[in-house]
N, CA, C and O atoms as a GROMACS GRO file, in nm:
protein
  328
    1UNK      N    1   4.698   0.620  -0.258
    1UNK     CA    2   4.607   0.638  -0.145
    1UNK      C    3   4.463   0.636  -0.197
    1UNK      O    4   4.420   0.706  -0.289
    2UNK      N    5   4.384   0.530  -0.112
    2UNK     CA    6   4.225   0.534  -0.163
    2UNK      C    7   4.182   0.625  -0.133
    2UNK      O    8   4.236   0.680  -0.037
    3UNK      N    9   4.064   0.691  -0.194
    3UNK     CA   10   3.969   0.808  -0.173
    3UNK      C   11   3.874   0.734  -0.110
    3UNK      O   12   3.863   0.616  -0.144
    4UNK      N   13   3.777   0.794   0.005
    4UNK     CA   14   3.726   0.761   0.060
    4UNK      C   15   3.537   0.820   0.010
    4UNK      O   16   3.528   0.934   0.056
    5UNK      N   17   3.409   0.785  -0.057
    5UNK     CA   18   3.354   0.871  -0.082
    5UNK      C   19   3.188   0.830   0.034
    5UNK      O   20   3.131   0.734   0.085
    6UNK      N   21   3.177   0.961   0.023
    6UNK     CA   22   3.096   0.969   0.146
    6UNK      C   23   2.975   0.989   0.119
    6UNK      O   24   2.964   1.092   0.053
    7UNK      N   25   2.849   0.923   0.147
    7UNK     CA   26   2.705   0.943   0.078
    7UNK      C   27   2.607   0.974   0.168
    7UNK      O   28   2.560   0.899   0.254
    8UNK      N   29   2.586   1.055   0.150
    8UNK     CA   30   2.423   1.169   0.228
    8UNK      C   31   2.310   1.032   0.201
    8UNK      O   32   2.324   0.922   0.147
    9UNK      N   33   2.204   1.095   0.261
    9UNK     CA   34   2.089   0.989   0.280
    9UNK      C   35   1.981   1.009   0.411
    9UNK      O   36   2.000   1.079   0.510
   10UNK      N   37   1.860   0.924   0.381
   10UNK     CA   38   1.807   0.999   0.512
   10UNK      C   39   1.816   0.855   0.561
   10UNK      O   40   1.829   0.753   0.494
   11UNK      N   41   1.805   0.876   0.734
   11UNK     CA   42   1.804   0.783   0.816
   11UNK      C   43   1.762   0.633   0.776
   11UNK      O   44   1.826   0.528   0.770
   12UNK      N   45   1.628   0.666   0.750
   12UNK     CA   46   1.497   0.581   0.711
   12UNK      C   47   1.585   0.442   0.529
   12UNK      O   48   1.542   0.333   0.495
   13UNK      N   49   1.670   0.498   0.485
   13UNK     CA   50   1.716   0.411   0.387
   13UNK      C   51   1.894   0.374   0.467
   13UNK      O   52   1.984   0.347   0.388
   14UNK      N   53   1.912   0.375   0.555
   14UNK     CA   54   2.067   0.330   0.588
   14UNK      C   55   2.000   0.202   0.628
   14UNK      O   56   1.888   0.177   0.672
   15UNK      N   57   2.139   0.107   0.589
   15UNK     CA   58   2.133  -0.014   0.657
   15UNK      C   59   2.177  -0.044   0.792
   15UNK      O   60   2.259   0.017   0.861
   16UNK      N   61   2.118  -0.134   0.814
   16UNK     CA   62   2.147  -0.237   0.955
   16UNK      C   63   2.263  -0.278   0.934
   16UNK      O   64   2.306  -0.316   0.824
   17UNK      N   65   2.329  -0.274   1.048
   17UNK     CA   66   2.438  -0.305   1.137
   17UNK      C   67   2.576  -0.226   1.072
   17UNK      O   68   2.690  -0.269   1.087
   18UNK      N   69   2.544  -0.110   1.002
   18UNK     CA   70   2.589   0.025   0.961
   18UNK      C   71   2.619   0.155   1.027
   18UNK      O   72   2.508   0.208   1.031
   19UNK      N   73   2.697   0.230   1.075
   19UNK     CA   74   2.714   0.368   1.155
   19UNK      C   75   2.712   0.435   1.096
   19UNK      O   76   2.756   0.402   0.986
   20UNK      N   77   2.674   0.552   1.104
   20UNK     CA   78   2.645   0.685   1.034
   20UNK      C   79   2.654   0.800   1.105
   20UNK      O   80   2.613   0.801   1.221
   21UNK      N   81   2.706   0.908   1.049
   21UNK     CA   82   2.695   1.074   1.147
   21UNK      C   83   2.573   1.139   1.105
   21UNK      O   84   2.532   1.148   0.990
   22UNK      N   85   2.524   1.182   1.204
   22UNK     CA   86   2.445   1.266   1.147
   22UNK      C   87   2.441   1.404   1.116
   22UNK      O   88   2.481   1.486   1.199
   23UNK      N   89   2.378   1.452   0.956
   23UNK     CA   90   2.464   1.572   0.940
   23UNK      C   91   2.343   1.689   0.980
   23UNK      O   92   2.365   1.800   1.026
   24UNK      N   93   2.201   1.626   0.945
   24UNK     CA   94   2.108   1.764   0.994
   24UNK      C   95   1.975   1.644   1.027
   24UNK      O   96   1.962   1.522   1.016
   25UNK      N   97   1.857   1.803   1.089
   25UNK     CA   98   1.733   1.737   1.116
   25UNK      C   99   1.666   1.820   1.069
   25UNK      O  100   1.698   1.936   1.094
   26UNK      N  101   1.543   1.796   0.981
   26UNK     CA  102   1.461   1.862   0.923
   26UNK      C  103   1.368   1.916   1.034
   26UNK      O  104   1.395   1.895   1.153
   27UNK      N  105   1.231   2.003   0.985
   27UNK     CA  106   1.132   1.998   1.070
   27UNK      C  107   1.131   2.104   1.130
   27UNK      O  108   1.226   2.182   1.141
   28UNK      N  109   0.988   2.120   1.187
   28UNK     CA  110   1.018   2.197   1.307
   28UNK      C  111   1.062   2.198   1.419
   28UNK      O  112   1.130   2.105   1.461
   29UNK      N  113   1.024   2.331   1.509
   29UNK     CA  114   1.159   2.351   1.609
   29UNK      C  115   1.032   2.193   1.704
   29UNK      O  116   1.085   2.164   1.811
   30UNK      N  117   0.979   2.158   1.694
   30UNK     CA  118   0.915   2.038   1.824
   30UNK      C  119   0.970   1.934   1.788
   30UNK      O  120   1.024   1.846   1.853
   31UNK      N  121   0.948   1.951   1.652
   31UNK     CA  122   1.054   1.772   1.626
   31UNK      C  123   1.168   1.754   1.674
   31UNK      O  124   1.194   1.652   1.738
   32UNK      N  125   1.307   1.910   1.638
   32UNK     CA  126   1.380   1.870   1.679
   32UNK      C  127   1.416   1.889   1.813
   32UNK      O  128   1.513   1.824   1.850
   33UNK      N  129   1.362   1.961   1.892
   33UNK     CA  130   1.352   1.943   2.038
   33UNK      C  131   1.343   1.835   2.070
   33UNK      O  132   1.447   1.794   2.122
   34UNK      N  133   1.215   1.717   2.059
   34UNK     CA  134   1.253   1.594   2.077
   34UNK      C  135   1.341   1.485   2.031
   34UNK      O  136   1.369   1.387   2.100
   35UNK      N  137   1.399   1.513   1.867
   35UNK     CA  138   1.554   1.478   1.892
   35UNK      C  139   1.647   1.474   1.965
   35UNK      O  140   1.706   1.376   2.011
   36UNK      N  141   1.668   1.620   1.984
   36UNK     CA  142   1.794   1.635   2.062
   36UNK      C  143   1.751   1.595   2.228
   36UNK      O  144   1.848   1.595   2.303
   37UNK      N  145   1.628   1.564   2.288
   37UNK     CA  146   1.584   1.538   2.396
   37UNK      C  147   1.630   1.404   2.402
   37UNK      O  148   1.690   1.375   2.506
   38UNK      N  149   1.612   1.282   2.285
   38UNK     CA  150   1.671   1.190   2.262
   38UNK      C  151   1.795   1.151   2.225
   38UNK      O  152   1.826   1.035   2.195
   39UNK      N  153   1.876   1.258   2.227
   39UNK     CA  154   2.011   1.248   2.200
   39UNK      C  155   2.012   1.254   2.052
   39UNK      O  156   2.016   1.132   2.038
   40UNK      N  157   2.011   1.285   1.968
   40UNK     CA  158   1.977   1.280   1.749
   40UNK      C  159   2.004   1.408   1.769
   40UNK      O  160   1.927   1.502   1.790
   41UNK      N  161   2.141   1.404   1.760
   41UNK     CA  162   2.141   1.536   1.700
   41UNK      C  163   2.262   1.553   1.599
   41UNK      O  164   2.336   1.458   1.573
   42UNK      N  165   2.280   1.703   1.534
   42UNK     CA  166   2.422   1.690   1.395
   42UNK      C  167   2.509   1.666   1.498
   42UNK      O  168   2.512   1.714   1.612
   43UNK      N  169   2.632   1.526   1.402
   43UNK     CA  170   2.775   1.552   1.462
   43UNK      C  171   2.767   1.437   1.562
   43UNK      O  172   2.856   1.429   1.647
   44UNK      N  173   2.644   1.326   1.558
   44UNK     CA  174   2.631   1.267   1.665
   44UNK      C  175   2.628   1.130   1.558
   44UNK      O  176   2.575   1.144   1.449
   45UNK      N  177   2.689   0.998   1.596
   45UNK     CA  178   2.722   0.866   1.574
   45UNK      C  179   2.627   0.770   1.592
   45UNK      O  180   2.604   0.724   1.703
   46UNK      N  181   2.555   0.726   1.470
   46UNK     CA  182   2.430   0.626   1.526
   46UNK      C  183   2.423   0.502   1.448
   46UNK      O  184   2.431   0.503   1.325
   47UNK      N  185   2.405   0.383   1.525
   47UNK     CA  186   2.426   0.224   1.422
   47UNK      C  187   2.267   0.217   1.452
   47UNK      O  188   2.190   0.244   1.545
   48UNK      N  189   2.261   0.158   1.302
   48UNK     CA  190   2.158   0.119   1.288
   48UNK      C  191   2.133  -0.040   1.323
   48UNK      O  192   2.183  -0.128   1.252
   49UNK      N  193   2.046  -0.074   1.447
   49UNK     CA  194   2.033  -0.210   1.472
   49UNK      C  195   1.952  -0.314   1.386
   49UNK      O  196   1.978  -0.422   1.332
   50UNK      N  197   1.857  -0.242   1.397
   50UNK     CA  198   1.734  -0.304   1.262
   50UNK      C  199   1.657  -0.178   1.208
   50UNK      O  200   1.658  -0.060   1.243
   51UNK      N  201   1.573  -0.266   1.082
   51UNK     CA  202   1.479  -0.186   0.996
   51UNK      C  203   1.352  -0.261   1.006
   51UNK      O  204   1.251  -0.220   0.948
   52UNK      N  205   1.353  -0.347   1.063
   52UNK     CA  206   1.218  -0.469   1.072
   52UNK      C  207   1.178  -0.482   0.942
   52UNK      O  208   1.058  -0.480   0.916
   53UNK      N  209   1.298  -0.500   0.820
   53UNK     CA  210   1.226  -0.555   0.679
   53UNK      C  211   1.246  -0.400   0.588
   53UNK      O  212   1.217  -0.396   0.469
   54UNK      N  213   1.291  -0.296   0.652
   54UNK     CA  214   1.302  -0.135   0.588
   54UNK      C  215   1.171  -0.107   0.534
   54UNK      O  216   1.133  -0.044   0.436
   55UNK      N  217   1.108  -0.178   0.635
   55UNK     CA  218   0.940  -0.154   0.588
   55UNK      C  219   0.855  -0.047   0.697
   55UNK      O  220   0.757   0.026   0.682
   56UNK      N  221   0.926  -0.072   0.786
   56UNK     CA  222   0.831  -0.044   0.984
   56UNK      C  223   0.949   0.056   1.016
   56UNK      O  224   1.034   0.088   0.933
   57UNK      N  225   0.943   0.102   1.144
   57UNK     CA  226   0.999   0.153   1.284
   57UNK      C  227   1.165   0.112   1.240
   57UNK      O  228   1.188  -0.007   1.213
   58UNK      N  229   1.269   0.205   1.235
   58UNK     CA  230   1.403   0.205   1.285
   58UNK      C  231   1.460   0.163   1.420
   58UNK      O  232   1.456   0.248   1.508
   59UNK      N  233   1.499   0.074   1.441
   59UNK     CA  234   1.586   0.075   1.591
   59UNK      C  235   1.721   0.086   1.586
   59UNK      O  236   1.783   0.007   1.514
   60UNK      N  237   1.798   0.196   1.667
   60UNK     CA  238   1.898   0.230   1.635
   60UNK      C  239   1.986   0.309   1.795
   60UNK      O  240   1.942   0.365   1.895
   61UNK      N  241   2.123   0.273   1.748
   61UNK     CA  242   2.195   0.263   1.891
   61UNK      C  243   2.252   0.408   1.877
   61UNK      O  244   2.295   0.435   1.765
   62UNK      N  245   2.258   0.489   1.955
   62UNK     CA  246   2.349   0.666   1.970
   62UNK      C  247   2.378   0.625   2.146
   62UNK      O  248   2.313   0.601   2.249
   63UNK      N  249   2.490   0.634   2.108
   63UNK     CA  250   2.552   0.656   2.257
   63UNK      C  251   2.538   0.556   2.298
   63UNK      O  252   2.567   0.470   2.215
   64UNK      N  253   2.490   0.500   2.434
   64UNK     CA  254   2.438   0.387   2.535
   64UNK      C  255   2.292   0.366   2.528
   64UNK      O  256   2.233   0.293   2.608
   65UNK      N  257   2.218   0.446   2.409
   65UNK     CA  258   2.080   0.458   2.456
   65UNK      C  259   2.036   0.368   2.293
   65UNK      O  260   2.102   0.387   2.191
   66UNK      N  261   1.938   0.289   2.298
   66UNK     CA  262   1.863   0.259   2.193
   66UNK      C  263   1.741   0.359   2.156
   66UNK      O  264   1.686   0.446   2.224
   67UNK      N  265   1.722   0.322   2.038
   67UNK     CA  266   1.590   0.445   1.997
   67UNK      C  267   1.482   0.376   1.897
   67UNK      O  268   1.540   0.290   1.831
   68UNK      N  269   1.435   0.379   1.886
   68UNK     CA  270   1.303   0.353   1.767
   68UNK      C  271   1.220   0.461   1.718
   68UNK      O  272   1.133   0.523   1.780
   69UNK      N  273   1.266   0.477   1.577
   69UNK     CA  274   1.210   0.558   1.541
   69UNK      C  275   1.109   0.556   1.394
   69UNK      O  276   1.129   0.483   1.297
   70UNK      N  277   1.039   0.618   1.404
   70UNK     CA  278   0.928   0.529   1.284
   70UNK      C  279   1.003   0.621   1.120
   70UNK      O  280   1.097   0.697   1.097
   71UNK      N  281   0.919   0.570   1.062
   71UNK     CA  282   0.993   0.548   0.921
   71UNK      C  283   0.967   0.722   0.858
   71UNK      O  284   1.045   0.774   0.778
   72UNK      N  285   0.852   0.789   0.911
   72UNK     CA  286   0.843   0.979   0.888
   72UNK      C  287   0.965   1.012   0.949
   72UNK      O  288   1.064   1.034   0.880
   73UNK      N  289   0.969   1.020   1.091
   73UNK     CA  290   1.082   1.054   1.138
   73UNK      C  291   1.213   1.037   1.118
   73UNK      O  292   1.291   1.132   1.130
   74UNK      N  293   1.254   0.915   1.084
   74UNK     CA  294   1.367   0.921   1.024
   74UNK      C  295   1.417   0.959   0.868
   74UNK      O  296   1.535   0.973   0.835
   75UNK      N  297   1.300   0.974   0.780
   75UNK     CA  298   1.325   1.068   0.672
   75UNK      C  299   1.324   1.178   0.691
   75UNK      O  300   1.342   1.248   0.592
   76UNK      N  301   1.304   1.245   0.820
   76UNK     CA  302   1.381   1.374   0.876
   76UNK      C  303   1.504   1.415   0.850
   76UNK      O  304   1.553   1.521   0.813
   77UNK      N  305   1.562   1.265   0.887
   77UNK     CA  306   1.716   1.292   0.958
   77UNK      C  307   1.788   1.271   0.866
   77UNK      O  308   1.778   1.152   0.834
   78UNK      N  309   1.878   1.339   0.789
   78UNK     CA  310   2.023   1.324   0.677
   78UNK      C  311   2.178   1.296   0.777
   78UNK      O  312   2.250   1.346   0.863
   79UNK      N  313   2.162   1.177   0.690
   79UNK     CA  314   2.301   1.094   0.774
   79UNK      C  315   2.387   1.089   0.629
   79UNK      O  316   2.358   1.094   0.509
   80UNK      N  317   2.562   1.072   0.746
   80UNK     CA  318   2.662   1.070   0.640
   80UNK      C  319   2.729   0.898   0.653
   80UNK      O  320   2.755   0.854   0.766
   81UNK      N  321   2.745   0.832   0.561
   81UNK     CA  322   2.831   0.734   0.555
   81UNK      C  323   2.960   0.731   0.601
   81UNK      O  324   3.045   0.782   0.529
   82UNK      N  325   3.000   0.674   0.724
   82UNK     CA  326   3.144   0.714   0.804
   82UNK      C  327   3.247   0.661   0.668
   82UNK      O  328   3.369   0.669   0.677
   0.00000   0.00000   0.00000
């Protein structure tokens, strides 16, 4: 039986067209208020659509909703490799 191994990371370095859980959100309590206002929150499933070059802005799918999120903010967020 293969072992499966699982790699931490922040948002801002996952690749495109990749899913990930997310395991926490840094910050303060305003940042993550508007996370979770946006649906980003731990325990929650997000593909990454693009990185525009992993240079710019994240766009990324949770749920039915798309998101864009710039490249501070998502070095907030620690995601797990499904």
């Amino acid at each position: 039986m293969e072992k499966t191994v699982r790699q931490n990371l922040p948002l801002s370095m996952a690749k495109p067209g990749s899913s990930y859980k997310i395991l926490k959100i840094e910050g303060g309590e305003k940042f993550k208020s508007k996370m979770i206002s946006m649906g980003i929150f731990p325990e929650k499933t997000v593909e990454i659509m693009n990185c525009d070059g992993c240079v710019g802005p994240i766009a990324i799918k949770i749920g039915f909703s798309k998101v864009v999120l710039g490249r501070g903010m998502a070095q907030k967020i620690t995601v797990s490799t499904m």
